[in-house]
C-alpha positions as CSV (number, residue, x, y, z in Angstrom):
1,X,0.0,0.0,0.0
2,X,1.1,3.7,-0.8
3,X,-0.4,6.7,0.5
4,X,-3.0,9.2,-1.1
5,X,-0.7,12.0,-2.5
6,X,-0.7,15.4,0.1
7,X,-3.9,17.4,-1.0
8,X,-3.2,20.8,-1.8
9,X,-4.2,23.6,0.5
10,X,-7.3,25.6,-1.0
11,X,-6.8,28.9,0.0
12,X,-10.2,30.1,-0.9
13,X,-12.7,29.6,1.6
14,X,-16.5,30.3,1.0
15,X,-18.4,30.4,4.5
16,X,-21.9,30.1,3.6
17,X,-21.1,27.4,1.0
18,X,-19.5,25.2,3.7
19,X,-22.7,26.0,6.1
20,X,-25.0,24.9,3.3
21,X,-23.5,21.5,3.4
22,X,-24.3,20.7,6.6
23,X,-28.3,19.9,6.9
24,X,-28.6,19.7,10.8
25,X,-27.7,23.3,10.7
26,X,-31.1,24.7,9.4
27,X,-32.9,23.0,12.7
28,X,-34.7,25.3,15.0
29,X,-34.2,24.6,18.5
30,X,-36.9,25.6,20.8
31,X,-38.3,27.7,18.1
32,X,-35.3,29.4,17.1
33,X,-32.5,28.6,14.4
34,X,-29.6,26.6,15.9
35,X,-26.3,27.3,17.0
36,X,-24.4,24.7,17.2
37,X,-20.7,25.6,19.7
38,X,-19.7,22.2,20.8
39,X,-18.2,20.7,18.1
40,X,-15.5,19.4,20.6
41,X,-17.4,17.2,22.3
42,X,-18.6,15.9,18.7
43,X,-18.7,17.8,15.6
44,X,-21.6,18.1,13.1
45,X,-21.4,16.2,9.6
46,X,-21.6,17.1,6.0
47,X,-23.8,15.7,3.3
48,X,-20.8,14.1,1.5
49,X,-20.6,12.2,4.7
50,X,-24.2,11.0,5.3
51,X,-24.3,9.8,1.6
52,X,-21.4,7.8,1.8
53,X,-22.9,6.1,4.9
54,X,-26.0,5.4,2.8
55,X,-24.4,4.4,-0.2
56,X,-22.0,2.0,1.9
57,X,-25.1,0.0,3.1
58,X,-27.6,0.5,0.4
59,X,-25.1,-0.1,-3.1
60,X,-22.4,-2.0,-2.0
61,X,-22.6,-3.5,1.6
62,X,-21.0,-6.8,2.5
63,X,-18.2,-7.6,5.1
64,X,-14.9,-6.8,4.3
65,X,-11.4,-9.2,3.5
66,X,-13.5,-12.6,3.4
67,X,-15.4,-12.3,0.1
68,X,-14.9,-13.4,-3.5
69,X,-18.1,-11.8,-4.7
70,X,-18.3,-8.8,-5.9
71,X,-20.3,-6.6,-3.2
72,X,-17.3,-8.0,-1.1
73,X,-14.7,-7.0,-3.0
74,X,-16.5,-3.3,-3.1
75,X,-17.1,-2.9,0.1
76,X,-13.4,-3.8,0.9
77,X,-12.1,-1.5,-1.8
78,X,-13.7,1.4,-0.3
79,X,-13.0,0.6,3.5
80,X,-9.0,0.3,2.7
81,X,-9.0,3.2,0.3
82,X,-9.6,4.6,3.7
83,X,-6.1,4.3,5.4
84,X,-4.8,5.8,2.3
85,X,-6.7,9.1,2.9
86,X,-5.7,9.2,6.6
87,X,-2.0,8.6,5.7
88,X,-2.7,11.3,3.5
89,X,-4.0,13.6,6.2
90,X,-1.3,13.0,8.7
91,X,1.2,12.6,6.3
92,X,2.4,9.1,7.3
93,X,5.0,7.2,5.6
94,X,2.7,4.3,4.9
95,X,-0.8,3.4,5.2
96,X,-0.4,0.1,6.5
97,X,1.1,2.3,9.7
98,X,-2.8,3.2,10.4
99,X,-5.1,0.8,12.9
100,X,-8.7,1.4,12.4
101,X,-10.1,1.0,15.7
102,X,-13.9,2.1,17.5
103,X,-12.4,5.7,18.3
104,X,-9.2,7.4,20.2
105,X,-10.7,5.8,23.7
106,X,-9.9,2.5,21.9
107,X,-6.5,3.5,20.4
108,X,-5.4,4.4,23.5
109,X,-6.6,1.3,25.2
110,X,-4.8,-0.8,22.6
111,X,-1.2,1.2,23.1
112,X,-1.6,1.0,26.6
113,X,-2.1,-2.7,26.0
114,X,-0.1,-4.3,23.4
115,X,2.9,-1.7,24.6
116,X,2.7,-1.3,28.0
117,X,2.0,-4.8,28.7
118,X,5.1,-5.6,26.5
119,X,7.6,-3.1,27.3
120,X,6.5,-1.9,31.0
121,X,7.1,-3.6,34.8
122,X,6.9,-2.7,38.2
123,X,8.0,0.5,38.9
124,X,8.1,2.5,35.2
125,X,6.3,5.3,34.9
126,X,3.9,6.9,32.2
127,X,4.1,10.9,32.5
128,X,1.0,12.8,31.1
129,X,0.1,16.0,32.0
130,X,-3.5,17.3,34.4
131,X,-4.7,18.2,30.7
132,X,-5.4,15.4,29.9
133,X,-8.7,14.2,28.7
134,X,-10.0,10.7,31.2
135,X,-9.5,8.3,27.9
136,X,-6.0,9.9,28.4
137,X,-5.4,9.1,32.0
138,X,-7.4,5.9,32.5
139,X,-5.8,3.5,30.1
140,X,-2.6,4.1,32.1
141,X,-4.0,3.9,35.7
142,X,-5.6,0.4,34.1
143,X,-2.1,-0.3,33.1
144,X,-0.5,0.1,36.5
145,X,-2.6,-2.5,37.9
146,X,-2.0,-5.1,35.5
147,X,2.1,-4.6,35.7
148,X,2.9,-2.6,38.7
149,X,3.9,1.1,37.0
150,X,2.9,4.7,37.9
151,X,1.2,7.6,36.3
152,X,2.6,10.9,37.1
153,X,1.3,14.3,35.8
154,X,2.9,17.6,35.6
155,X,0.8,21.0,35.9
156,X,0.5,23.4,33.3
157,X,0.5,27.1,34.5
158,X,-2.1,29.4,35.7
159,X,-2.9,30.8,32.6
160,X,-3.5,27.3,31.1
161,X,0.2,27.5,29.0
162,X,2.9,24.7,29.3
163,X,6.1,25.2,30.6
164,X,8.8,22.8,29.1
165,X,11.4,23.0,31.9
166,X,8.7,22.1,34.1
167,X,7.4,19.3,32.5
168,X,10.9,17.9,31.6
169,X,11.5,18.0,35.6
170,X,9.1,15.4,36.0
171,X,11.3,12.7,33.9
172,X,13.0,10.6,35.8
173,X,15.0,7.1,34.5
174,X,12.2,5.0,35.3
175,X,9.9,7.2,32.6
176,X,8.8,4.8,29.6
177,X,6.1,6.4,27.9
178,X,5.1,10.2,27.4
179,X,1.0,10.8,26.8
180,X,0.1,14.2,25.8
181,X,-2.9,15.8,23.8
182,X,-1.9,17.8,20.7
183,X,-4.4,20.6,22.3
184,X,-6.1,20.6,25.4
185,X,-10.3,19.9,25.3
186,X,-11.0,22.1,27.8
187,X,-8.2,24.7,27.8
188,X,-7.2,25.0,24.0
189,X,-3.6,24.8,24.4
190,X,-1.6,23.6,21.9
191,X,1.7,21.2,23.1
192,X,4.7,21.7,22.1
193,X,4.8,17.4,20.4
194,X,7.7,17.9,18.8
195,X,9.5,19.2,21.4
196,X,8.4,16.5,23.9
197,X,8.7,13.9,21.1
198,X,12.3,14.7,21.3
199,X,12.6,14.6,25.4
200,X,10.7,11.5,25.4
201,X,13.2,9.5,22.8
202,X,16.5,11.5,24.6
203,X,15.2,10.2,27.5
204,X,14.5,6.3,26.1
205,X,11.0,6.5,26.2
206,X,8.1,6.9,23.6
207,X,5.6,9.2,22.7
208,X,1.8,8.7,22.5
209,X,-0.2,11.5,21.1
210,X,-3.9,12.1,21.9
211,X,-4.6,14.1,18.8
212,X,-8.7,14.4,18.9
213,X,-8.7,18.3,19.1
214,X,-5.3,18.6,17.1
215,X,-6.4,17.0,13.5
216,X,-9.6,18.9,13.6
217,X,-8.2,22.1,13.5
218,X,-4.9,22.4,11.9
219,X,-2.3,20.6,9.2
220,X,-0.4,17.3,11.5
221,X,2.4,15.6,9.8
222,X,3.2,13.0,12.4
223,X,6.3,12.5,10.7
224,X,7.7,16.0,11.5
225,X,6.1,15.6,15.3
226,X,8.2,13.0,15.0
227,X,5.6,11.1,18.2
228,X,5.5,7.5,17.9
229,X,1.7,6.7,18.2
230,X,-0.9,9.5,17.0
231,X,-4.5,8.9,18.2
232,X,-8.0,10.7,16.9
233,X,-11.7,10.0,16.3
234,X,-13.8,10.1,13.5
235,X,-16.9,11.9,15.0
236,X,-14.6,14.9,15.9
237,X,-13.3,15.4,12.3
238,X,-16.9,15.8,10.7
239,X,-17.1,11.8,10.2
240,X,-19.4,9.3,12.0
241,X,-19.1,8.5,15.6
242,X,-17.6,4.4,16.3
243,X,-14.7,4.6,14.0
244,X,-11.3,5.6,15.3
245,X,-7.6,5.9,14.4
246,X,-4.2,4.6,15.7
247,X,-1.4,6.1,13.7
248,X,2.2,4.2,14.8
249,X,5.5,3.7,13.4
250,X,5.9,0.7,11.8
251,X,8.4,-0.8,13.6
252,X,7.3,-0.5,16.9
253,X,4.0,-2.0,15.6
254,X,5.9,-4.9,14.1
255,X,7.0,-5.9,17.3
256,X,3.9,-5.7,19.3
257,X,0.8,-8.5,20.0
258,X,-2.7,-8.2,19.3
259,X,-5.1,-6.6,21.4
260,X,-8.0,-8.9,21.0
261,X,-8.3,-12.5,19.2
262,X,-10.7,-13.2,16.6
263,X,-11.0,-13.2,12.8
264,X,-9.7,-11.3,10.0
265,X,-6.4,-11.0,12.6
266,X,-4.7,-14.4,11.8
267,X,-2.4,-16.4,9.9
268,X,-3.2,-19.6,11.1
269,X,-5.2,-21.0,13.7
270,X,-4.9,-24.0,15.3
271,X,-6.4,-25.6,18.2
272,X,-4.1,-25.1,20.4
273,X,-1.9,-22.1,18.9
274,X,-2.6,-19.6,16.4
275,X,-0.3,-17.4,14.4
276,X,-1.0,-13.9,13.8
277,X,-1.5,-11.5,10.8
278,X,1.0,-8.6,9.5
279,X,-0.1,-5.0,11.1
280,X,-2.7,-3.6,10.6
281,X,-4.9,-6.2,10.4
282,X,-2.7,-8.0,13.4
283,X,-5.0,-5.3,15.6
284,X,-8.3,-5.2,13.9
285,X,-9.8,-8.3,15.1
286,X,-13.9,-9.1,14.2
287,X,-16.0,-7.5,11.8
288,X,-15.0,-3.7,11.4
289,X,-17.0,-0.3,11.1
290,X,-17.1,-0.8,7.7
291,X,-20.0,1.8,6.7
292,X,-18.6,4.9,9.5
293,X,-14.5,3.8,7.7
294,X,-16.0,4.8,4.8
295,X,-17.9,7.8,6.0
296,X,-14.6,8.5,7.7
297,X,-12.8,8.7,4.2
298,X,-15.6,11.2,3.2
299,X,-15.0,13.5,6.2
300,X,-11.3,13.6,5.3
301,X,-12.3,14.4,1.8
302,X,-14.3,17.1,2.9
303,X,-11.4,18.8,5.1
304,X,-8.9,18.3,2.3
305,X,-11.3,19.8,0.3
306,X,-11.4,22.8,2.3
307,X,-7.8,22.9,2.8
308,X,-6.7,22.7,6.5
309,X,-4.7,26.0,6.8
310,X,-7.8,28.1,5.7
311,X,-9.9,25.8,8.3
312,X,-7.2,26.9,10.7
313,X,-6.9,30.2,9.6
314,X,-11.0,30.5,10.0
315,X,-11.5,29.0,13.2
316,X,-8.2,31.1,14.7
317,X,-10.6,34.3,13.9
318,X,-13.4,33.0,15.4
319,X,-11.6,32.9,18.2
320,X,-10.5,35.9,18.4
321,X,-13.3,37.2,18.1
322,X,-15.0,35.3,20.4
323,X,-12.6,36.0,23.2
324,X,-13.4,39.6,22.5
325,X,-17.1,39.2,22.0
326,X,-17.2,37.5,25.4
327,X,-15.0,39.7,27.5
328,X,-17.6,42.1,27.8
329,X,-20.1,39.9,29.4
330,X,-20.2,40.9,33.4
331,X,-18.8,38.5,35.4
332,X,-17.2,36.3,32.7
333,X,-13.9,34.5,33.7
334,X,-12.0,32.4,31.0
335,X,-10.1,29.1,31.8
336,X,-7.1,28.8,29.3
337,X,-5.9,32.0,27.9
338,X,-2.4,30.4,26.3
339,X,-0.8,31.9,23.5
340,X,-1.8,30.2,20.0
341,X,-5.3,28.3,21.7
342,X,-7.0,26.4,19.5
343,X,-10.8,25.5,19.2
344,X,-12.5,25.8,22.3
345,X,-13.1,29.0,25.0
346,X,-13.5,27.5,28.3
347,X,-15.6,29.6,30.8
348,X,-17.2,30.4,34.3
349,X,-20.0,33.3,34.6
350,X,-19.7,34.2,38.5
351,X,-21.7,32.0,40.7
352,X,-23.7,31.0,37.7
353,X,-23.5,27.0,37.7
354,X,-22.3,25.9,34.2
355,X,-25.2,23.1,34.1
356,X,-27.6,26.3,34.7
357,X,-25.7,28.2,31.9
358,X,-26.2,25.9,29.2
359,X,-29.8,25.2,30.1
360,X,-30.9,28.4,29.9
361,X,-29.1,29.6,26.8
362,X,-30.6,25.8,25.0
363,X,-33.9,27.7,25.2
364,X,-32.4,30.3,23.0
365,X,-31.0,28.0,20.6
366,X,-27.2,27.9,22.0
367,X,-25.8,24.5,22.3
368,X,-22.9,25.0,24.5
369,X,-20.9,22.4,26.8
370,X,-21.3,22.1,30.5
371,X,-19.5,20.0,32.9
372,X,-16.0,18.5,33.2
373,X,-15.5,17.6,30.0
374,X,-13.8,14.2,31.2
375,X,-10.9,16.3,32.6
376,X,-11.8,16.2,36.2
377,X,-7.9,16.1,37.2
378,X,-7.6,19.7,35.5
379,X,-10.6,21.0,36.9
380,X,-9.3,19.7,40.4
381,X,-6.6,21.7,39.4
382,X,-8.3,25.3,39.0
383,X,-10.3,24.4,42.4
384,X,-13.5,24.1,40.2
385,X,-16.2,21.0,39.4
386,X,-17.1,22.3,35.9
387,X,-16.9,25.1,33.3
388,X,-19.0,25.7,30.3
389,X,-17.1,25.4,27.0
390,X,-17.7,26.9,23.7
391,X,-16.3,25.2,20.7
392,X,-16.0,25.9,17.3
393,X,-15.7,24.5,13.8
394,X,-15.8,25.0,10.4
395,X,-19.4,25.8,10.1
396,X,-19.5,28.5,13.0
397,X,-19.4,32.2,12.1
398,X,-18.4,35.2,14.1
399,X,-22.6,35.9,14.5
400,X,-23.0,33.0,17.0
401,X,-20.4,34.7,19.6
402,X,-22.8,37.3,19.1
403,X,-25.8,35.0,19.7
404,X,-23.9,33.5,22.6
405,X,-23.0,36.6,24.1
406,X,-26.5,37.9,24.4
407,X,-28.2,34.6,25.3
408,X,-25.2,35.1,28.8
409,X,-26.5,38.7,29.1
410,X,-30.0,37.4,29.3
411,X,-28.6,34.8,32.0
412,X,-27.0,37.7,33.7
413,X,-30.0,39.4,34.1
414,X,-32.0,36.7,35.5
415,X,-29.6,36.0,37.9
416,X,-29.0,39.1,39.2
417,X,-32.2,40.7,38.5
């Protein structure tokens, strides 16, 4: 297998076109037209992508790898055409590098697995940071019961930026793996991965990249990260929900077991042995996603489309103006203000719960998120339970800060009176 050549960046970028391709955005909502900020927690999906779902099952659905027929051969045609597009995305060296699993929660559930249960013992340690998201943490706590290592986290600052020298004071001889996100969920920050990339292999230790808010927003090129496993889901990157991806080098995969037994991961099976298939298919055990892989490969098609440095280039001034938009509201504190934040604006309105927030501005049509956002180590962190979180994506537009804004005024005014 080869991967797709690079797409081109498109450097024109037509708002209301993109908008127009997305159905769900033309519901009303309590009477009112929708506006749709939480596109981190799962982003909305073009019609590109809900055609190729239908077409998947309605022209040419049958299972994939096992079949001499022709729906077979179709099916699997289109479902490993697939890899090629995501090599393509993240610029990978090879296609057969990419594990199609049920979403990042997964991928990092099978690293922690087939390497940690390989390659750690009592004692090691995995060092994340208290950014992390709880399919980030978890996976590594489960670890450290199976085989006896550690989890240790470093902070990030105040202001929600990462220090470097801090962080790098937290590796010690006994460090084995480093798992960071590529940007925060809740605070926005972008890491530095190629610079702790570099620690982690100076330091004899590999890097695992939780990349869910990173490939949805801006150009990756996991070769020049130089990590050693990058991690995202589908649903975040305008594709269907239940279909994940698990990026590693090649060589580390080579050496590594399965994660689960089954079919379609063999070489031979015996009764009391089997032998195991080359990767990928060494980790993709049972009948796959084959309808939300394909789906997938429209999403990416969509975003290449597009060109990811003017999606980047959009969403940065949404941002920006967001921020601004939402500095004026009385009583509004933001959590992350880092240099360079991507996608999200993290927030507290006084004594306003964030539940309460994003109930009351729902009746105006807001969608908003409210809670902890699976990242109750950070929140323990700021001395809070929850924060609401605003989000954006391709499809958002400077108006909806404004629609936002307002809908907190009018939350303002009831609670205060």
């Amino acid at each position: 297998m080869t991967p797709e050549p690079r797409k081109q960046t498109v450097t024109s970028f037509d708002a209301d076109a993109i908008r127009r391709e997305f159905p769900i955005l033309s519901t009303e909502v309590h009477g009112k037209p929708l506006i749709y900020l939480d596109s981190a927690a799962s982003s909305q999906k073009p019609q590109r992508v809900l055609d190729a779902l239908s077409a998947a099952y309605s022209e040419t659905y049958a299972n994939v790898h096992r079949g001499l027929h022709f729906l077979s051969e179709a099916s699997t045609d289109a479902y490993e055409a697939v890899r090629g597009k995501v090599a393509s995305l993240i610029n990978a060296h090879d296609p057969a590098e990419v594990v199609f699993t049920s979403g990042a929660t997964m991928s990092l559930n099978l690293i922690a697995h087939c390497y940690g249960n390989t390659y750690l013992s009592e004692g090691d340690e995995v060092l994340i940071t208290v950014a992390e998201h709880h399919a980030n943490i978890v996976p590594w706590h489960l670890l450290g019961d199976r085989v006896g290592s550690r989890t240790v986290a470093a902070p990030v600052n105040e202001d929600g930026s990462f220090d470097l020298d801090v962080f790098k004071s937290h590796i010690t001889e006994r460090t084995k793996i480093i798992a960071i996100p590529h940007v925060s969920n809740v605070l926005g920050t972008v890491f530095p991965v190629r610079e702790i990339a570099a620690l982690a292999h100076e330091n004899g230790a590999i890097c695992v990249v939780d990349g869910c808010q990173g490939v949805t927003h801006m150009p990756v090129d996991v070769g020049e990260l130089g990590c050693d496993f990058y991690v995202f889901s589908g649903h975040k990157l305008y594709g269907p929900s239940g279909i994940g991806i698990c990026w590693g080098r090649s060589d580390i995969w080579a050496e590594l077991p399965p994660f689960m037994g089954g079919g379609d991961m063999i070489d031979d099976v015996e009764t009391d042995s089997s032998t195991y298939a080359l990767p990928p298919h060494r980790f993709e055990a049972g009948t796959p996603a084959i309808a939300e892989t394909i789906g997938l490969g429209a999403a990416i098609d969509f975003v290449q489309s597009i060109g990811m440095d003017a999606l980047r280039d959009h969403e940065m001034d949404l941002l920006r103006y967001g921020h601004q938009r939402l500095a004026a509201v009385e009583g509004l504190n933001f959590i992350g203000q880092a240099v360079g934040k991507s996608g999200v604006i993290s927030f507290t309105l006084d004594e306003v719960h964030p539940h309460d927030i994003s109930t009351l501005i729902d009746q105006d049509g807001v969608a908003i998120r409210a809670g902890h956002h699976c990242a109750q180590p950070l929140m323990k962190f700021y001395g809070l339970s929850s924060t609401a979180r605003a989000s954006v994506a391709v499809y958002n537009q400077r108006s909806d800060f404004d629609k936002l804004a307002e809908s907190l005024e009018k939350v303002n005014r009831i609670f205060k009176g």
